[in-house]
N, CA, C and O atoms as a Tinker XYZ file with bonds, in Angstrom:
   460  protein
     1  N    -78.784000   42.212000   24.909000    73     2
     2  CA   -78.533000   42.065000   23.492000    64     1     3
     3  C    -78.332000   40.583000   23.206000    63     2     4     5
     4  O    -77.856000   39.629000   23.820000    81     3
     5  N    -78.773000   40.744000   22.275000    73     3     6
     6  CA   -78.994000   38.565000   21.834000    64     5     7
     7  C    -77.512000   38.055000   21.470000    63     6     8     9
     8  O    -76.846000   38.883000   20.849000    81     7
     9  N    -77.080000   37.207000   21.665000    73     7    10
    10  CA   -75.612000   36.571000   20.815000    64     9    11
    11  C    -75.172000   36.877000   19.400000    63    10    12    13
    12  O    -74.155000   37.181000   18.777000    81    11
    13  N    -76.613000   36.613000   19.190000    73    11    14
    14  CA   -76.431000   36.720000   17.477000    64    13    15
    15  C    -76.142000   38.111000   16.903000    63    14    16    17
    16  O    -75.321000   38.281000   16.002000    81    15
    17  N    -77.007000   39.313000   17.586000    73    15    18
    18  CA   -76.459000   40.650000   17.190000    64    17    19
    19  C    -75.332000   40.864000   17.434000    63    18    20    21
    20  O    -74.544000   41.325000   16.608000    81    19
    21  N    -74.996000   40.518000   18.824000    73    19    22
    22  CA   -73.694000   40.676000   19.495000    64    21    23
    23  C    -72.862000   40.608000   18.622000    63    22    24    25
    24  O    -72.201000   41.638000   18.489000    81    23
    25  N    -72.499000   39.363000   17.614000    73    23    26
    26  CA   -71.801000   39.147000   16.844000    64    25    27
    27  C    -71.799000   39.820000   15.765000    63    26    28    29
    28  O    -70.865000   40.547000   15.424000    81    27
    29  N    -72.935000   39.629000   15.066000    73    27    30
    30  CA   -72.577000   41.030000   13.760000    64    29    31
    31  C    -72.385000   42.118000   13.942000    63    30    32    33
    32  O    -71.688000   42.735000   13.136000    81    31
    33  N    -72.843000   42.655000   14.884000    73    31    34
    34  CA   -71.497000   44.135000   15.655000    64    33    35
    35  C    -70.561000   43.748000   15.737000    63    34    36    37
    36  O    -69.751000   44.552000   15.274000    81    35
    37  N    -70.076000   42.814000   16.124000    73    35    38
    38  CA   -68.517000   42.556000   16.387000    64    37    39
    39  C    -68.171000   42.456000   14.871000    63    38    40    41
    40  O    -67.395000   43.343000   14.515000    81    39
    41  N    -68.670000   41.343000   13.606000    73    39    42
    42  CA   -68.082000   41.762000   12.552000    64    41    43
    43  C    -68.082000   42.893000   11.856000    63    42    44    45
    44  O    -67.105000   43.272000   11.209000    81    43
    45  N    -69.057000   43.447000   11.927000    73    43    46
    46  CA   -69.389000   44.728000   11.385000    64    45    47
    47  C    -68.293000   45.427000   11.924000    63    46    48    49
    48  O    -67.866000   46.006000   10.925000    81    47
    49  N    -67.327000   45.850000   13.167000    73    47    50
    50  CA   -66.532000   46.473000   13.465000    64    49    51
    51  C    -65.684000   45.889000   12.999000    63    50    52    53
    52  O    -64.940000   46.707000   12.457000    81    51
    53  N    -65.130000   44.381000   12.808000    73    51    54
    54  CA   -63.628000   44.312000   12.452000    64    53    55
    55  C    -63.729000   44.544000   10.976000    63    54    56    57
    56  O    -62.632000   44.710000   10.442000    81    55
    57  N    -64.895000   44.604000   10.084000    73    55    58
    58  CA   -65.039000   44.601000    8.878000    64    57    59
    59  C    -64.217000   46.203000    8.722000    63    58    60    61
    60  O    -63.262000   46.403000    7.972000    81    59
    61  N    -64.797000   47.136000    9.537000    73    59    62
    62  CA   -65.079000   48.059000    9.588000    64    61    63
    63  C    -63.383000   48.831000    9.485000    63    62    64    65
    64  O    -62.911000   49.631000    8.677000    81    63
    65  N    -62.654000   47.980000   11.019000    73    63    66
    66  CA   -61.401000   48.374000   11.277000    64    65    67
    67  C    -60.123000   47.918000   10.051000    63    66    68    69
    68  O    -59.139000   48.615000    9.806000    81    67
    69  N    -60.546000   46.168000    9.192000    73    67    70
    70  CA   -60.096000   45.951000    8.483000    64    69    71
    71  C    -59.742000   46.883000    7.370000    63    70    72    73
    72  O    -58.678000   47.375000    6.994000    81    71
    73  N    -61.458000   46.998000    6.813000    73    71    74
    74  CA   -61.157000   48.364000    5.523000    64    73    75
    75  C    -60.193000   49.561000    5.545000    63    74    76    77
    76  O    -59.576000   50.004000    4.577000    81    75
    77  N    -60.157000   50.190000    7.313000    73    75    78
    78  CA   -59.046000   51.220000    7.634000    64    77    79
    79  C    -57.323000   50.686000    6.783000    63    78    80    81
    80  O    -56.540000   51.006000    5.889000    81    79
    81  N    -57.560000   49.683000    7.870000    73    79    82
    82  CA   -56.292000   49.299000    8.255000    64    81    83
    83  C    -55.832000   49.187000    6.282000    63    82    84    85
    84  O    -54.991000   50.014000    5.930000    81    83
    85  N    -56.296000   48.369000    5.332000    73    83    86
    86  CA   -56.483000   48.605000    4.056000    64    85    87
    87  C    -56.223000   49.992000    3.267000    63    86    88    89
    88  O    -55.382000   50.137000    2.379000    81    87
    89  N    -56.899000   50.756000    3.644000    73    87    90
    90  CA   -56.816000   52.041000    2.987000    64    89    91
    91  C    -55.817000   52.762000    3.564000    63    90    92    93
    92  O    -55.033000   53.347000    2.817000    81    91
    93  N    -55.672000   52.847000    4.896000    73    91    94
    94  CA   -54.670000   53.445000    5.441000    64    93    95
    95  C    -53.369000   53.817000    4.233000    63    94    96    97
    96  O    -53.251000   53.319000    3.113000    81    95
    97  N    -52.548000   54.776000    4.847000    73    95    98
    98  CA   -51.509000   54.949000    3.394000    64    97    99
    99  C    -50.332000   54.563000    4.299000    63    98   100   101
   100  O    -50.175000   55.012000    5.434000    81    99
   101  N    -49.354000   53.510000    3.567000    73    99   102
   102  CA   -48.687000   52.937000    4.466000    64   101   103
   103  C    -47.040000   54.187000    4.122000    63   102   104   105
   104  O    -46.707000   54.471000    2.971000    81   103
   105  N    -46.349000   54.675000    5.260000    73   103   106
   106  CA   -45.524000   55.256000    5.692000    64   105   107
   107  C    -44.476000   55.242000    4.054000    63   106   108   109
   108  O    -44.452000   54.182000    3.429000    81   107
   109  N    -43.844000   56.220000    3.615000    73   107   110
   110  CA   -43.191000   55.885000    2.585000    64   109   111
   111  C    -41.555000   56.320000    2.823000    63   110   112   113
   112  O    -40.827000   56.587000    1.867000    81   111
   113  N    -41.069000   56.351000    4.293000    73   111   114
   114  CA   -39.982000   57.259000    4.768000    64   113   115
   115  C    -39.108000   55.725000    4.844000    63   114   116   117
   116  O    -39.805000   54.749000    5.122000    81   115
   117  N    -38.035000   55.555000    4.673000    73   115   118
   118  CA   -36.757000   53.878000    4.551000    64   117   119
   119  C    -37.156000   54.148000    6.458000    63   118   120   121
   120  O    -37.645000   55.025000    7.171000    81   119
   121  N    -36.614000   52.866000    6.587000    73   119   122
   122  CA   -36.237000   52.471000    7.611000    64   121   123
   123  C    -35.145000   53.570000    8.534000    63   122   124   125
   124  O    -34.401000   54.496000    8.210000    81   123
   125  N    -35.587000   52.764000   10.099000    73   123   126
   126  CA   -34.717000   53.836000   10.684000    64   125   127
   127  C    -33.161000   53.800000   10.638000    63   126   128   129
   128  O    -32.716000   52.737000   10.204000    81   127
   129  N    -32.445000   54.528000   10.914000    73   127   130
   130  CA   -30.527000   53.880000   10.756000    64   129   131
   131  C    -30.627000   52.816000   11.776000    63   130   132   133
   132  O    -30.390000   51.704000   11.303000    81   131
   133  N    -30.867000   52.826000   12.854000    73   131   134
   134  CA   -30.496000   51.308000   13.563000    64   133   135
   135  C    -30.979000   49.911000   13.351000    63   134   136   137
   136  O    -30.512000   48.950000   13.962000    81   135
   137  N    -32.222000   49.809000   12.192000    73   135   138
   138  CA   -32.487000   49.092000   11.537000    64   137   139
   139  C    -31.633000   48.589000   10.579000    63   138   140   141
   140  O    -31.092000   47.491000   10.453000    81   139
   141  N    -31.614000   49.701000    9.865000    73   139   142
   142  CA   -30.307000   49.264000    8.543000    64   141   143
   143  C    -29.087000   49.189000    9.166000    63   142   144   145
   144  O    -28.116000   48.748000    8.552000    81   143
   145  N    -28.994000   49.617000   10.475000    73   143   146
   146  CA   -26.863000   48.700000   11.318000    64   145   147
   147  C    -27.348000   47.887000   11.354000    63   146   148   149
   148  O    -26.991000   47.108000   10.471000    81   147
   149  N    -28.404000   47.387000   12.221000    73   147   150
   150  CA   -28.824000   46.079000   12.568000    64   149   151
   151  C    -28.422000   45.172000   11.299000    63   150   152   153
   152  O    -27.377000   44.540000   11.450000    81   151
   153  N    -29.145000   44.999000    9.975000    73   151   154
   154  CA   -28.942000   44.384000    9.357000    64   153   155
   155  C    -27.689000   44.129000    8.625000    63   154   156   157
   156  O    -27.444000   42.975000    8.272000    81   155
   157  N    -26.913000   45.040000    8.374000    73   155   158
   158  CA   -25.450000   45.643000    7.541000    64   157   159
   159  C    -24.827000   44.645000    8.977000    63   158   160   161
   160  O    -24.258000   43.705000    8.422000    81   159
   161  N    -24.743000   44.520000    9.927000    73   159   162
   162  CA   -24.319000   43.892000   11.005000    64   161   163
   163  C    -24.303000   42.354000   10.873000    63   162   164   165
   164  O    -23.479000   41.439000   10.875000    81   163
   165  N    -25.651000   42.538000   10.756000    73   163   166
   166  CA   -26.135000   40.805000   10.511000    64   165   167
   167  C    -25.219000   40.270000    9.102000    63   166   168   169
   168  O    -24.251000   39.512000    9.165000    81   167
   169  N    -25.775000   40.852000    7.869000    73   167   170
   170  CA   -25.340000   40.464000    6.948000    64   169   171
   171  C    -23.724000   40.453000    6.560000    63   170   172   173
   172  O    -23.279000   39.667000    5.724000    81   171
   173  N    -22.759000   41.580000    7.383000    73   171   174
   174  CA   -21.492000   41.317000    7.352000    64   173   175
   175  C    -20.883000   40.491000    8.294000    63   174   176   177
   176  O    -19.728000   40.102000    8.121000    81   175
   177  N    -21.644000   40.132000    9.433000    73   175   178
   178  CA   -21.401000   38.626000   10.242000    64   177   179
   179  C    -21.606000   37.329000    9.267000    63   178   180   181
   180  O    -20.656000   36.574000    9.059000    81   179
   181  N    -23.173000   37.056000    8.551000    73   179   182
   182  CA   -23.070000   36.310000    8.041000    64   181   183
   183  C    -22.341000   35.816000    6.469000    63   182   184   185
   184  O    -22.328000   34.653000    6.065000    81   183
   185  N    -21.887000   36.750000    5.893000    73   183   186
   186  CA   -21.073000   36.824000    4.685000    64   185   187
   187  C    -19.534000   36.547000    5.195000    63   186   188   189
   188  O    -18.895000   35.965000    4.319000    81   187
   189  N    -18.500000   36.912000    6.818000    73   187   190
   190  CA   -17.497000   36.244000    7.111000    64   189   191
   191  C    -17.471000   34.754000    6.999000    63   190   192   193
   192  O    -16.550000   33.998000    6.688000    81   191
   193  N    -18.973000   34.474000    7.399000    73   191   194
   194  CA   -18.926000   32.941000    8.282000    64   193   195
   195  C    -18.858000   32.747000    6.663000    63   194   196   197
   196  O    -17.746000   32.283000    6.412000    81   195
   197  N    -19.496000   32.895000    5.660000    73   195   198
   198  CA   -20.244000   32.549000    4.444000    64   197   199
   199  C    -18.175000   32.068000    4.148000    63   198   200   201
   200  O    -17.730000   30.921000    4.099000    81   199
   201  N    -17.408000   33.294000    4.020000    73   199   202
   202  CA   -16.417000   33.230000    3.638000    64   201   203
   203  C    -15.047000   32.159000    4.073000    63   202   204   205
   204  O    -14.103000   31.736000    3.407000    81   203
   205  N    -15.489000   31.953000    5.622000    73   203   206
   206  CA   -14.576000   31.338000    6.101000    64   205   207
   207  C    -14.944000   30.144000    6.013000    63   206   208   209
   208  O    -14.002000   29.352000    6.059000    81   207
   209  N    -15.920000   29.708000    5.906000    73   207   210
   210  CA   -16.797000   28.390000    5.628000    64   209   211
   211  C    -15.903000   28.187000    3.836000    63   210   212   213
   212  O    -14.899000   27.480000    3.922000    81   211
   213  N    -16.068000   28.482000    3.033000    73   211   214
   214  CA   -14.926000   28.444000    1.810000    64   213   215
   215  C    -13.804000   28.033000    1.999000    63   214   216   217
   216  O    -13.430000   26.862000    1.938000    81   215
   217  N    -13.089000   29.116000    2.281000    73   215   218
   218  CA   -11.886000   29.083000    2.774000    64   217   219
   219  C    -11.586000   27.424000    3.328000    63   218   220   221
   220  O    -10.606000   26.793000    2.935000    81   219
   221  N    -12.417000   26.964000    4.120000    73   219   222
   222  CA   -12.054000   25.603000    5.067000    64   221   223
   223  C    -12.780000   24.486000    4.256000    63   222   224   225
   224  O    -12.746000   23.331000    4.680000    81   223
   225  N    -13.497000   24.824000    2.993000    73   223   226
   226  CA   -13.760000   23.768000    2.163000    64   225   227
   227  C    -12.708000   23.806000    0.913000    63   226   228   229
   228  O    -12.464000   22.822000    0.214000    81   227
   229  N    -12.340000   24.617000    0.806000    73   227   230
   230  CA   -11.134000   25.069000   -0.006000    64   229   231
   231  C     -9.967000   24.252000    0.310000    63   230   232   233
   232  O     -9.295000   23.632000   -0.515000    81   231
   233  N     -9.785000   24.300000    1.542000    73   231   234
   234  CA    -8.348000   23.299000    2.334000    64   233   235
   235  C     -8.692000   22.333000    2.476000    63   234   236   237
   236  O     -7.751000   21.569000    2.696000    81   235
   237  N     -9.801000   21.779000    2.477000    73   235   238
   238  CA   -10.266000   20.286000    2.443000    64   237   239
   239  C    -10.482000   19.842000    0.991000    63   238   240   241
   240  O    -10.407000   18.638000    0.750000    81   239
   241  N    -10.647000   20.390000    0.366000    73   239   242
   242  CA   -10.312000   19.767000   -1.462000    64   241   243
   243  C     -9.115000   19.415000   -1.878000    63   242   244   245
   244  O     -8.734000   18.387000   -2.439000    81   243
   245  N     -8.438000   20.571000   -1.478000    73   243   246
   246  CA    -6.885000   20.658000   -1.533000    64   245   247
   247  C     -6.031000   19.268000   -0.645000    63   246   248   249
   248  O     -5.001000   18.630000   -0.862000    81   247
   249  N     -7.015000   19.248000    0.345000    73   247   250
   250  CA    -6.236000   17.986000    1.204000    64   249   251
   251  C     -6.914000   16.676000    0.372000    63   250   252   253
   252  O     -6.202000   15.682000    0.233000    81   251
   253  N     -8.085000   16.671000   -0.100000    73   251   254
   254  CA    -8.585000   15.451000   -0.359000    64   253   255
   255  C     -7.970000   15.434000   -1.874000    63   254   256   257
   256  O     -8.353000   14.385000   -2.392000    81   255
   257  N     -7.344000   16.019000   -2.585000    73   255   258
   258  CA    -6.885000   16.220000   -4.213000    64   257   259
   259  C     -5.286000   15.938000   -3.591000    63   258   260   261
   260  O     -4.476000   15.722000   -4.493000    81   259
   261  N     -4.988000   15.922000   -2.864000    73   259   262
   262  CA    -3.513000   15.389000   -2.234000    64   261   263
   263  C     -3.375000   14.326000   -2.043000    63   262   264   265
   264  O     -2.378000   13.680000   -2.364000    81   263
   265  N     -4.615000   13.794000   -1.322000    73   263   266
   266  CA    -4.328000   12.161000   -1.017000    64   265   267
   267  C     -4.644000   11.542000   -1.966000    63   266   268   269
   268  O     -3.833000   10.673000   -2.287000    81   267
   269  N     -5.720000   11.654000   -2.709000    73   267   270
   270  CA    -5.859000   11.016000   -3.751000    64   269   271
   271  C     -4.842000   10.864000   -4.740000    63   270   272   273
   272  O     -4.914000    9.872000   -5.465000    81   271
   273  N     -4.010000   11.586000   -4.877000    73   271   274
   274  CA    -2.813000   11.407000   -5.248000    64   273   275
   275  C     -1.708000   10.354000   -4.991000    63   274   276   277
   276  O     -1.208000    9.442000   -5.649000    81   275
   277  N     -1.516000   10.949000   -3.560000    73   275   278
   278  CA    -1.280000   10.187000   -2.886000    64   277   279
   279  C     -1.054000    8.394000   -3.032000    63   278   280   281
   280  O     -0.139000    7.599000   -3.245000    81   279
   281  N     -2.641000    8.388000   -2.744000    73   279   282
   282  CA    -3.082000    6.772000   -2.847000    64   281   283
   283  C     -3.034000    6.241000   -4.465000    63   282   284   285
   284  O     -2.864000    5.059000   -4.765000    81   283
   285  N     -3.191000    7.196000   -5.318000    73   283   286
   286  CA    -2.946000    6.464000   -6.901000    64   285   287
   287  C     -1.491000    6.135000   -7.086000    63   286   288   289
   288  O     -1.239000    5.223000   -7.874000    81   287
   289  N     -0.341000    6.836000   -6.384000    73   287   290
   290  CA     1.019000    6.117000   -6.271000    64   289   291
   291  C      1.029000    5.410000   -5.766000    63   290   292   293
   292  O      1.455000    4.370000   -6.270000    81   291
   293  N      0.514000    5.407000   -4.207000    73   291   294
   294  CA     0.993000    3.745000   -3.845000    64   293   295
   295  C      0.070000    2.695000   -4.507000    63   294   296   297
   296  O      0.605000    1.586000   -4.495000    81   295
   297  N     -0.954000    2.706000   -4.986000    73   295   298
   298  CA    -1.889000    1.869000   -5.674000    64   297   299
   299  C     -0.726000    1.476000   -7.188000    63   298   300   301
   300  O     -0.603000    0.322000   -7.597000    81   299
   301  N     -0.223000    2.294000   -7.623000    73   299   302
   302  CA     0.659000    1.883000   -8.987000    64   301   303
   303  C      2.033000    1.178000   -8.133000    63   302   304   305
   304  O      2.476000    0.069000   -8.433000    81   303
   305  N      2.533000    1.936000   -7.156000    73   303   306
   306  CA     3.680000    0.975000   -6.861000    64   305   307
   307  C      3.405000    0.066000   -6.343000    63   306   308   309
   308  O      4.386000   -0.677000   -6.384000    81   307
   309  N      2.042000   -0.712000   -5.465000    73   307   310
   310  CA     1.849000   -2.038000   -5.264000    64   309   311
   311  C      1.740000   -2.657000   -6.074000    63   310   312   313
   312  O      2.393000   -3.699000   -6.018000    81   311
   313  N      0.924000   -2.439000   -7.243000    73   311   314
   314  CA     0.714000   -2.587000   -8.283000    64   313   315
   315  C      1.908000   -3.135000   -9.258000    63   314   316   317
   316  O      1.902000   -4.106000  -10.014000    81   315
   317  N      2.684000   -2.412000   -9.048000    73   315   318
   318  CA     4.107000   -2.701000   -9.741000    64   317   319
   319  C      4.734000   -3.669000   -9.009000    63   318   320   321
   320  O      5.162000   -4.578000   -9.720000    81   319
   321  N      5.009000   -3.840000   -7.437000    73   319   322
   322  CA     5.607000   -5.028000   -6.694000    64   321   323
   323  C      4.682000   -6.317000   -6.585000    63   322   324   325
   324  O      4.880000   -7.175000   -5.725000    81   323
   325  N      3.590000   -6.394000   -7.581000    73   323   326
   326  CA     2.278000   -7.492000   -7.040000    64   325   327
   327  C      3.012000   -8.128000   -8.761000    63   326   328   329
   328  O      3.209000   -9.331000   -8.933000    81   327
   329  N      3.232000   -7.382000   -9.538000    73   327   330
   330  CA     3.543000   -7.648000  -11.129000    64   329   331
   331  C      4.945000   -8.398000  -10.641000    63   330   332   333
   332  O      5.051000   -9.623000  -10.580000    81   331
   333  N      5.725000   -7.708000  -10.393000    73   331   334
   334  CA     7.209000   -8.071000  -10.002000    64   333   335
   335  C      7.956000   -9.822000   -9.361000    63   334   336   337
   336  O      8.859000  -10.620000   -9.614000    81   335
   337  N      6.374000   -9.520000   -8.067000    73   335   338
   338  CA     6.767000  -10.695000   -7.397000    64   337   339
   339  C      5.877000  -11.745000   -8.371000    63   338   340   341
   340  O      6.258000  -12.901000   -8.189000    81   339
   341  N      4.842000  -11.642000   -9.311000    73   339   342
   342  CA     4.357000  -12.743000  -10.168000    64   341   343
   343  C      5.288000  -13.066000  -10.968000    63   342   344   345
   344  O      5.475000  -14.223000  -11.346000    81   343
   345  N      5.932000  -12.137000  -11.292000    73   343   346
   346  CA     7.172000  -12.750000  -12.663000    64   345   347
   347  C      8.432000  -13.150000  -11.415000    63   346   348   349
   348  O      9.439000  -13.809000  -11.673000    81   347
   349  N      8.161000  -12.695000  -10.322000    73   347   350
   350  CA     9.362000  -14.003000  -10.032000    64   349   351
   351  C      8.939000  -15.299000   -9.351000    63   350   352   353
   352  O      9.741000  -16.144000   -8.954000    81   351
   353  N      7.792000  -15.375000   -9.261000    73   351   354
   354  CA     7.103000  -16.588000   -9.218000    64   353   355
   355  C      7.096000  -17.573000  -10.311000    63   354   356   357
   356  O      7.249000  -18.793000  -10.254000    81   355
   357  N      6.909000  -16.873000  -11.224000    73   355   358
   358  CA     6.764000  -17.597000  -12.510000    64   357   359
   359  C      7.949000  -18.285000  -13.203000    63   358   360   361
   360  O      7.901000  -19.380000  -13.764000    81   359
   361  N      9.232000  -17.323000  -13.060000    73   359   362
   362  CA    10.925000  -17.552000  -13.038000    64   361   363
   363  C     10.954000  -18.827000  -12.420000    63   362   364   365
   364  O     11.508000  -19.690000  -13.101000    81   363
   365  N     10.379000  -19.295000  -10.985000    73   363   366
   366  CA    11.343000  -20.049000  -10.127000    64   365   367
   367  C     10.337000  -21.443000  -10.308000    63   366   368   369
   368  O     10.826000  -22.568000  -10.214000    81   367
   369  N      8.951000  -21.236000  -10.565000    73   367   370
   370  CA     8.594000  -21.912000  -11.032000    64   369   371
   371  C      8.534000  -23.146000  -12.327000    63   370   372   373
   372  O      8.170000  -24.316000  -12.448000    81   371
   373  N      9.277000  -21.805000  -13.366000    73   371   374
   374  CA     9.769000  -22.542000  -14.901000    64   373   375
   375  C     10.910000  -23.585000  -14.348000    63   374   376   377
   376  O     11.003000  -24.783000  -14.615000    81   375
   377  N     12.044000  -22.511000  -13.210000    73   375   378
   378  CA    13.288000  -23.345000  -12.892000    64   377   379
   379  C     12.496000  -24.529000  -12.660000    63   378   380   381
   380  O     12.445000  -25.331000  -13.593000    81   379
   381  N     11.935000  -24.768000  -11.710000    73   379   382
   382  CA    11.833000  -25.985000  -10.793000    64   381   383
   383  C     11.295000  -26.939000  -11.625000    63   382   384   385
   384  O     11.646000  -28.118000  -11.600000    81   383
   385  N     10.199000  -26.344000  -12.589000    73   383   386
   386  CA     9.555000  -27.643000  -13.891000    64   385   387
   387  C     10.801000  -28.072000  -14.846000    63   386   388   389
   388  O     10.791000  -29.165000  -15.412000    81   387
   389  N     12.099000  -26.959000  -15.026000    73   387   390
   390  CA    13.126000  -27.487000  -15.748000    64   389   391
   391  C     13.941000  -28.605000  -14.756000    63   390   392   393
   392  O     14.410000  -29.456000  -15.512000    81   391
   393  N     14.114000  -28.763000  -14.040000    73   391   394
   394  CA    15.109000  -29.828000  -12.974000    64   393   395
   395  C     13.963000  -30.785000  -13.084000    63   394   396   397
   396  O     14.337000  -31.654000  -13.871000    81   395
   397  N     13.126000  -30.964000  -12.802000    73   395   398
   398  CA    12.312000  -31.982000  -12.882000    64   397   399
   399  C     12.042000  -32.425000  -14.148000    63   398   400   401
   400  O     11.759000  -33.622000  -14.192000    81   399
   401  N     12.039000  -31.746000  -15.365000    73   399   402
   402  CA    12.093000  -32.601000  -16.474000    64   401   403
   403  C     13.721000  -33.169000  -16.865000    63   402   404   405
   404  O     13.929000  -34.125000  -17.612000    81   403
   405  N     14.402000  -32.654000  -16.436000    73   403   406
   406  CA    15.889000  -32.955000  -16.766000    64   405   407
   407  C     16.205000  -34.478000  -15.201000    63   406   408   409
   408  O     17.332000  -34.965000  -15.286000    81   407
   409  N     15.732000  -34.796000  -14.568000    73   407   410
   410  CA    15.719000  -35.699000  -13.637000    64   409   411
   411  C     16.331000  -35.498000  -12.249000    63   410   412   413
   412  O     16.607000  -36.496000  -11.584000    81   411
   413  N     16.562000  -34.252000  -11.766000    73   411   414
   414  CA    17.177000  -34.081000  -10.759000    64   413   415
   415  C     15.878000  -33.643000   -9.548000    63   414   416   417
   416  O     15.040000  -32.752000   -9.407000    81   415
   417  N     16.261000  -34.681000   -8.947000    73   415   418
   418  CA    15.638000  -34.377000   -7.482000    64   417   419
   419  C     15.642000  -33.018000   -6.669000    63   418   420   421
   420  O     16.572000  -32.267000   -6.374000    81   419
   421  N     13.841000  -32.940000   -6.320000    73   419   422
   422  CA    14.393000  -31.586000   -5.636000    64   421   423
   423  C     15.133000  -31.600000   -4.003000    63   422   424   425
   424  O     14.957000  -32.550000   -3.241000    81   423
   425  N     15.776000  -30.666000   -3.721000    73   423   426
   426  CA    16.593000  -30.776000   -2.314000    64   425   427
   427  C     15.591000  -31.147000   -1.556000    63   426   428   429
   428  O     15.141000  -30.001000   -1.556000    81   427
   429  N     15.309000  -31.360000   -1.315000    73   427   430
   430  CA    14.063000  -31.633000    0.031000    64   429   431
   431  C     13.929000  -33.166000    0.090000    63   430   432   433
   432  O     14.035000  -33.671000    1.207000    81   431
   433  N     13.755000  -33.813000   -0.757000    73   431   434
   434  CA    13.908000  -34.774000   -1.081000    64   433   435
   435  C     15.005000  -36.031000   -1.402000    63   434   436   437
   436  O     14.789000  -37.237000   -1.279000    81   435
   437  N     15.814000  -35.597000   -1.695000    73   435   438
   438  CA    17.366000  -35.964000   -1.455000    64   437   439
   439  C     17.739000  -36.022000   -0.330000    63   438   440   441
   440  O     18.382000  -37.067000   -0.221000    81   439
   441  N     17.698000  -35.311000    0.912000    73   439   442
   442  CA    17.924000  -35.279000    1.896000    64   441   443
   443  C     16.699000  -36.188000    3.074000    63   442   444   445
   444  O     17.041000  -36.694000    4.143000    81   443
   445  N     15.573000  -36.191000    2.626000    73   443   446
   446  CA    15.045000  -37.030000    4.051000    64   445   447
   447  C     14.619000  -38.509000    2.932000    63   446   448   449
   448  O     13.711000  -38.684000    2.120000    81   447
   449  N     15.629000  -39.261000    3.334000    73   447   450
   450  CA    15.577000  -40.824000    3.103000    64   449   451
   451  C     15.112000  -41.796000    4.209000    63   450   452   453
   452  O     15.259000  -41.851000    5.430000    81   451
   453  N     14.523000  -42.496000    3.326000    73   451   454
   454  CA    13.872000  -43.037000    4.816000    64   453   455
   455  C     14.993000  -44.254000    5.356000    63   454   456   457
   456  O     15.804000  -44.782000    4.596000    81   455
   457  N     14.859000  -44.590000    6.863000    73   455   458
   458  CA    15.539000  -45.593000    7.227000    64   457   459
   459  C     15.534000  -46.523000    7.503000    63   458   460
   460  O     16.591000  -47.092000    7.775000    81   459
């Protein structure tokens, strides 16, 4: 037999087996029960993880909504001691421009005379 027939018998049969397989009437009975545990299995494994996976993003919001807290107090109370120590910078500063316009030497100076 030549190649070439060879072959259109061969399609001619899968043509043939295709159309079956097509028409065939496909089964209309559910699945078997160990199919549906199987899955009810699967899917109540993966709906814990689904859950506990929450749960542990849940406590990590909660922790990250804490610190942030957290850090906005100490950010206001540095905040407040950065203000604090400028106004007493500014205090000791006015002093020291008042002695110097009034003519008094500052200590540092009074004391190392040369010899």
């Amino acid at each position: 037999m030549e190649p070439g027939k060879r072959a259109l018998q061969a399609l001619g049969i899968i043509e043939s087996e295709t159309r079956d397989l097509v028409h065939a009437e496909v089964p209309s009975t559910p699945k078997s029960e160990t199919d549906v545990e199987i899955v009810q299995k699967i899917g109540a494994t993966s709906i814990a993880e689904i859950e506990k996976m929450i749960g542990e993003l849940q406590e990590a919001k909660d922790f990250l909504q804490s610190e942030g807290e957290r850090v906005q107090r100490e950010t206001e109370h540095y905040t407040n001691l950065t203000q604090m120590a400028s106004a007493s910078v500014k205090i000791i500063s006015d002093t020291v421009a008042g002695w110097r316009e009034a003519g008094h030497p500052l200590p540092n100076q009074s004391s190392a005379r040369p010899d």
